[in-house]
C-alpha positions in Angstrom: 75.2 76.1 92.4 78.7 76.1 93.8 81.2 78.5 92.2 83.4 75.5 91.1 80.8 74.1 88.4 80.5 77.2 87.0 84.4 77.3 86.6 84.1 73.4 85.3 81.7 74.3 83.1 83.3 76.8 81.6 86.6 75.1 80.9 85.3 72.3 79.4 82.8 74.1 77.4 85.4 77.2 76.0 89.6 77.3 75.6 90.5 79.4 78.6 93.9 79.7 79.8 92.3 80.3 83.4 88.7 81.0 84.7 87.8 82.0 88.3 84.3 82.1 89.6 82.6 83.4 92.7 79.7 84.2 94.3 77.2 82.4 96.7 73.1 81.9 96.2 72.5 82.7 92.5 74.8 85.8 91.8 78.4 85.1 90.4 81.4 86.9 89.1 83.4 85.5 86.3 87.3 86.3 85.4 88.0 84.4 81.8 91.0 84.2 80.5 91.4 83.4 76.8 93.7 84.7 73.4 89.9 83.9 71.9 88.8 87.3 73.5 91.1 89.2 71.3 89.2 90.2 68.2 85.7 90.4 70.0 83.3 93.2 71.6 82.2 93.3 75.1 78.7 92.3 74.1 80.0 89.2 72.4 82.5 88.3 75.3 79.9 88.3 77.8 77.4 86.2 75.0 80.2 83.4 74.7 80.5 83.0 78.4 76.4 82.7 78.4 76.3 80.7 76.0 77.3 76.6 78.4 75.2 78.4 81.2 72.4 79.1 79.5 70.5 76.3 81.0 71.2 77.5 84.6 70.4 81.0 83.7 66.9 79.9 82.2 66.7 77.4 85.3 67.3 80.8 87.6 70.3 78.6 89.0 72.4 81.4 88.0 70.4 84.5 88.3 73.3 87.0 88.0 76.4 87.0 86.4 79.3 89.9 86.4 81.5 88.9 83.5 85.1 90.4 83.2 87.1 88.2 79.6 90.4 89.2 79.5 93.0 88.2 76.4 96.3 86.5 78.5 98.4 89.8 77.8 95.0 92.1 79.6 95.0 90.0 82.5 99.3 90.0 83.1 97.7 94.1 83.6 94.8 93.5 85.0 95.5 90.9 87.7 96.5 93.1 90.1 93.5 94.9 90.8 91.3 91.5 89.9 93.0 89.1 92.0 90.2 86.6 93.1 89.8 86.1 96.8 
C-alpha cells in the first residue's frame, strides 16, 4: 500500500486539518492533525485513526502503524521536530 492512500483514506474518512503518511512495505507512520483530538486520550486517538484502516490492518496491508494526533495548536509546537520528510 502506498503511503498516499493511507493519507486519502484518512481525510476522507475523519475531519483533519492535515495528515501525513509514510512508510514503505507494510509499516507506516501517521501525523493527524485535527481540533477533534482535543478532549480525547492517547488510546482513543490512536483507535479513531484505526478505525477506516481496519480492513488493511486485518488484510496485513498495513502491518504497523506509529500514530502521532496532534490538536492544530500541538502541532504549530510540535512541527518542528515532526516535520515529515
Amino acid at each position: 500500500m502506498d503511503p498516499k492512500e493511507i493519507e486519502a483514506k484518512l481525510l476522507a474518512a475523519l475531519p483533519l486539518e492535515a495528515c501525513y503518511v509514510k512508510g514503505e512495505g507494510s509499516h507506516f507512520q501517521v501525523i493527524a492533525v485535527s481540533d477533534m483530538f482535543e478532549d480525547m486520550s492517547r488510546v482513543k486517538k490512536q483507535q479513531t485513526i484505526y478505525a477506516p484502516l481496519m480492513e488493511e490492518i486485518a488484510a496485513n496491508t498495513i502491518h504497523a502503524l506509529s500514530i502521532k494526533a496532534f490538536t492544530p495548536q500541538q502541532w504549530q509546537k510540535e512541527k518542528i521536530f515532526n516535520q515529515p520528510s
